[in-house]
C-alpha positions in Angstrom: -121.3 12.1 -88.5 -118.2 10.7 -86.8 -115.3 13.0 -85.5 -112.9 14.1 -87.8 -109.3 15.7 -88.0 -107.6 19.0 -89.9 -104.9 17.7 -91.5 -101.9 18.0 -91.9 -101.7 19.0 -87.3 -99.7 22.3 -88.5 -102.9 23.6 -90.4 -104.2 22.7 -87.2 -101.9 23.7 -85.0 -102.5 27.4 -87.2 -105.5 27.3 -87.2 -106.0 27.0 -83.2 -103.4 29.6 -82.7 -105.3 32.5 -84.7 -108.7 31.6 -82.4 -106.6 31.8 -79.5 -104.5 35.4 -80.6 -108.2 36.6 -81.6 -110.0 35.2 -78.9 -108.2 34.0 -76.1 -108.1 30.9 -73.6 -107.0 27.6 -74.6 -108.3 26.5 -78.1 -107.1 22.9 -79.7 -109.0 21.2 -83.1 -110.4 18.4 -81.5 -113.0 17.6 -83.4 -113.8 19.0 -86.9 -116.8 18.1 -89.0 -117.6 19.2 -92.9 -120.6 21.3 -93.4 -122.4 21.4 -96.7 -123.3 24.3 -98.7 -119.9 24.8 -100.0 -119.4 25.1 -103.6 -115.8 26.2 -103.8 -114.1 26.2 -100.6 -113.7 23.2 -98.3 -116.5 24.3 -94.9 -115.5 22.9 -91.5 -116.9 22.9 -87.7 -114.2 23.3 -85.7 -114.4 22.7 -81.9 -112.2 22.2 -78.5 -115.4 21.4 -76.1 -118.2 23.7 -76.1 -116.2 26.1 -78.8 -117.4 26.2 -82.3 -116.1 28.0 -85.2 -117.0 27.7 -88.8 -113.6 27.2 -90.9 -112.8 27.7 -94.4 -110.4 25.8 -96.3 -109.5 26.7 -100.0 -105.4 26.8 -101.7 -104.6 30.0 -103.0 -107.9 31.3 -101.5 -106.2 34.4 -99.4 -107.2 37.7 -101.8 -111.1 35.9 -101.8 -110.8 35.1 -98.5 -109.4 38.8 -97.4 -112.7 40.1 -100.0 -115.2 37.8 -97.9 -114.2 39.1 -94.4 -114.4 42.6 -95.8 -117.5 42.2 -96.9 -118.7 40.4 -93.9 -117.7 43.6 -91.8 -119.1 45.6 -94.2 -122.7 43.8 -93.9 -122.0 44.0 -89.7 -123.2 47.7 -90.3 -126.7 46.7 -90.5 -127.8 46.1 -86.9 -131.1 44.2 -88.7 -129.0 41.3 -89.8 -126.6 38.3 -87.8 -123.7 38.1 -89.9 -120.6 35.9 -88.8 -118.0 38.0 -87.3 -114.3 37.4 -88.8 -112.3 35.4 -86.2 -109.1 35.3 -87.9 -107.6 34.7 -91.6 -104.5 33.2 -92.4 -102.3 30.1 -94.0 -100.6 27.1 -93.3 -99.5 23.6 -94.5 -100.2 25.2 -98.5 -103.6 26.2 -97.4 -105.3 29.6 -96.8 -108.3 29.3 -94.2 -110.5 31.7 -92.7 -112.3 31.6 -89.2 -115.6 32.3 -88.5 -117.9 32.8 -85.5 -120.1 29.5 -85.6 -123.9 30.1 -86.2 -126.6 27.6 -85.6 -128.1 28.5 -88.8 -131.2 27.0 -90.3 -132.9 27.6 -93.3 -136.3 28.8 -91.6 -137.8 31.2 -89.9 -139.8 34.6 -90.5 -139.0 35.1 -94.2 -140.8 38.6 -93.6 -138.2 39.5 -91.1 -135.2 38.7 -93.4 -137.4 41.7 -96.4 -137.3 44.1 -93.1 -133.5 43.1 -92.3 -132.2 43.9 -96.5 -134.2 46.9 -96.8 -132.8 48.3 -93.8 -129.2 47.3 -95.3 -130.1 48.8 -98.5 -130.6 51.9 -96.9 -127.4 52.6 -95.5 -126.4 55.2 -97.9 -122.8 55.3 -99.7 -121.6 58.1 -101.5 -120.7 56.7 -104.6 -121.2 53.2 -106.5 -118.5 50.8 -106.4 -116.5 49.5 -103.3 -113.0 50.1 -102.2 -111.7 46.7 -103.6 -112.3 44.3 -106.1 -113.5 41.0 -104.9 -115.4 37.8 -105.9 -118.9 36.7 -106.8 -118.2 33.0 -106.4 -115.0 32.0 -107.4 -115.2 34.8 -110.5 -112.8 38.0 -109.7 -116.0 40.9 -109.0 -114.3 44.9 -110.1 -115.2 47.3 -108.0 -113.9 50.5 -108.5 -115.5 54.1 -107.5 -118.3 55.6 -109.8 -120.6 58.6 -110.0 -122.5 56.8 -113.1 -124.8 53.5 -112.2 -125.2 52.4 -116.1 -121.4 53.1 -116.9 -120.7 50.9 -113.5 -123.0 48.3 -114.5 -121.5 48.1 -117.8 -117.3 48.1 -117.2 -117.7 46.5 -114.0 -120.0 44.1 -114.5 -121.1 43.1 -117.6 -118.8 43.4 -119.4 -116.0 41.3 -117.7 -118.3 38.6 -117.7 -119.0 38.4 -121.3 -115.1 39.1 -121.7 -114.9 35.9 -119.7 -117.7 33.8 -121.3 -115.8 34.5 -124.8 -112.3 32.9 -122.8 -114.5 30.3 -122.0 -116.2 29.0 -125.5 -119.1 31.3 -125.9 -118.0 34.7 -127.7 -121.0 34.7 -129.2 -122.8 36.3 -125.9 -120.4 39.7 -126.2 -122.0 40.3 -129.8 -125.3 39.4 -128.8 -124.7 42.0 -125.9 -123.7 45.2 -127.7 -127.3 47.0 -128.8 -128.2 46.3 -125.6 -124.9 47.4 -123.9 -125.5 50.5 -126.2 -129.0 51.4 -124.5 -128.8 50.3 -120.9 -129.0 54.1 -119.4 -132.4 54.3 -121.5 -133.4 50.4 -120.1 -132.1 51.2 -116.5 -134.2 54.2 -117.0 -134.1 55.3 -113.3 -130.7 56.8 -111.2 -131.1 54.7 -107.5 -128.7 56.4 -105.0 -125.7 54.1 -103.7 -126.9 51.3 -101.3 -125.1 48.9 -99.6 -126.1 45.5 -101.3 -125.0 41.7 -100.6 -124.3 41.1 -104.1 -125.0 37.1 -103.9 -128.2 36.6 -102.4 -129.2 33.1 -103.6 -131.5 31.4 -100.9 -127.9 29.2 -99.6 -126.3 32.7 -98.7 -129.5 33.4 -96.2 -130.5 31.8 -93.2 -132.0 32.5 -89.8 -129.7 32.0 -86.4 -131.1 32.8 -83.0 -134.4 33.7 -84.5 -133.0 36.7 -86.4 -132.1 36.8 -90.5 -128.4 36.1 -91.1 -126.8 37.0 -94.3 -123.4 35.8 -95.2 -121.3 34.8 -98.2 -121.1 38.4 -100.0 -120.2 39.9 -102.8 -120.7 43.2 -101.5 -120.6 46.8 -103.2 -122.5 50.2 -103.2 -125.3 49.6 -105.7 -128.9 50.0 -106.8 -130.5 47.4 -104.2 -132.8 46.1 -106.9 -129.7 44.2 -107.8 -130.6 41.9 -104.7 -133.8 41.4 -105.3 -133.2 40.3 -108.8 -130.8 37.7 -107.5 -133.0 36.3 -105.2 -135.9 36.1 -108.2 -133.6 34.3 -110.1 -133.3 31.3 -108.5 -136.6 30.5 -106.1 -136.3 30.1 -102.2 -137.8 33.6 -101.5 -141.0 33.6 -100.3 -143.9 36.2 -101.3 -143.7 37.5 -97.5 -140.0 37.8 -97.8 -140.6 40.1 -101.4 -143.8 42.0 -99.7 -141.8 43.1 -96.8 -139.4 44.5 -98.5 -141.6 46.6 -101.0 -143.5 47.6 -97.8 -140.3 49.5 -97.3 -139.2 50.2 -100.4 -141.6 50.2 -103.0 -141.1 49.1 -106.6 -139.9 52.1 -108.6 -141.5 51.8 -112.6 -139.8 49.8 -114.9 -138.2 47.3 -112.2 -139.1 44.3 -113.9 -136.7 45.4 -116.9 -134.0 46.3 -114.5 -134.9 43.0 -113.1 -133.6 41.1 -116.0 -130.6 43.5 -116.7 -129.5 42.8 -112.9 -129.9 38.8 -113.7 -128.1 38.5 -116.6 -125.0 39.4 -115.1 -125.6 36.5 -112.5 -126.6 34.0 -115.2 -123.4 35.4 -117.1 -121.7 34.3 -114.0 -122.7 31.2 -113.6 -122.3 30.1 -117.2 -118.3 30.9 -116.4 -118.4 28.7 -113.2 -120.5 26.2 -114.4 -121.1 26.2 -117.9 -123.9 24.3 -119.1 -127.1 25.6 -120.3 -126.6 29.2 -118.9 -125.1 30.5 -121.9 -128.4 29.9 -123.5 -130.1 31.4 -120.7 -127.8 34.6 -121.1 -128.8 34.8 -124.9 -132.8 34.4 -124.2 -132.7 37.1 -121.4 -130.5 39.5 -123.7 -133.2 38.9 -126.4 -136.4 39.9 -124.2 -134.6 43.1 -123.1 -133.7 44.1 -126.8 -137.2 43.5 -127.8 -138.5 45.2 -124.7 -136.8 48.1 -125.8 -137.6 48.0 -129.4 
């Protein structure tokens, strides 16, 4: 792909001065390439010679971007994992970016590693469920909150908003179908997991391997039951069996996770029926029906 340019020069020009305040030396946007993956912000590689940095672009992106380098530091506690260090956040020219440390990442590698690396992030310990500050799964505003209860937090904090939101957005059909089993999720959780640090997004395109370790970006990060992850990255394929096995060799399955498997993806099909729309509302109403009749 040819060279490209940041423009207008003074998001540039902003840009290169936060690398340089952060990082030192000389730094100038001399050649700037789009990356894929993105599906909300606008993903750059930005480079003066043999410095890289991964940029993001969005307009009125600073509170998600301020949530995503949070996060980011907050997975940085797991010495198992390569996660992008923050570079720098800020705004110019109408448009909030933030700077990232550039990984060569690809999409392969020891999937058995990347189980090890998110069961040793799982088991940092936190003292309660929740997390300092709201933030975003996606584009969608994520409550956080502190909490001694997990089914009360999965229910206000979770849940809940989304089906608050699906109604806003042409299905309020999906809160009804919701309550009986809003009404009995301590008895279908049926287990009390002690606060782990989670991701909170871990679809395959938010994992990666860099320098032959696992690499995790893109959070959504809380304190949480860590099945939560695992469900997420059922839901949508691209985790191998070695990558499941792995993890289980560390933290083996607990009864009645494949229950709590669907509860934990519903509020992620939820989710993306309010980004997307489409066919997940239907998805939402089949997965809500299993779980009542699982717990008839």
């Amino acid at each position: 792909m040819p060279p490209s340019s940041v423009q207008p020069p003074e998001l540039a020009a902003a840009i290169a001065a936060a690398v340089v305040a952060a990082d030192g030396g000389r730094f100038a946007v001399r050649d700037a390439r789009p990356v894929g993956g993105g599906c909300i912000s606008r993903n750059l590689c930005v480079a003066d010679g043999g410095r890289r940095y991964f940029v993001k672009l969005d307009r009125d992106a600073g509170e998600r971007f301020a949530a995503e380098a949070d996060g980011l530091a907050a997975l940085a506690r797991c010495d198992a994992l390569l996660v992008p260090r923050v570079v720098a956040q800020g705004n110019a020219a109408g448009a909030d970016f933030l700077v990232l440390d550039w990984l060569e990442l690809t999409p392969d590698g020891d999937d058995a590693a990347l189980g090890e690396a998110l069961a040793a992030l799982h088991a940092i310990a936190c003292p309660r469920f929740g997390w300092g500050r709201d933030n975003f799964i996606g584009a969608t505003p994520q409550p956080n909150g502190w909490h001694d209860d997990w089914p009360a937090f999965f229910a206000d904090r979770r849940l809940r908003p989304q089906l608050a939101l699906a109604a806003r957005n042409g299905a309020p059909q999906l809160a009804a179908q919701a309550a009986p089993l809003l009404a009995r999720l301590p008895q279908l959780l049926g287990h009390a997991p002690q606060p782990a640090l989670v991701h909170g997004d871990l679809w395959r395109g938010n994992a990666g391997f860099a320098h032959g370790r696992p690499a995790l970006f893109d959070p959504a990060v809380y304190a949480g039951d860590g099945e939560t992850d695992l469900a997420m990255a059922a839901l949508f394929g691209g985790f191998s069996p070695r990558f499941f096995a792995a993890y289980r060799a560390r933290h083996p399955a607990p009864p009645g996770h494949d229950t709590r498997q669907r509860l934990y993806q519903l509020y992620h099909v939820l989710n993306h029926f309010n980004l997307f729309g489409g066919g997940y509302a239907r998805q939402a109403d089949v997965l809500m029906a299993n779980l009542i009749a699982a717990g008839d």
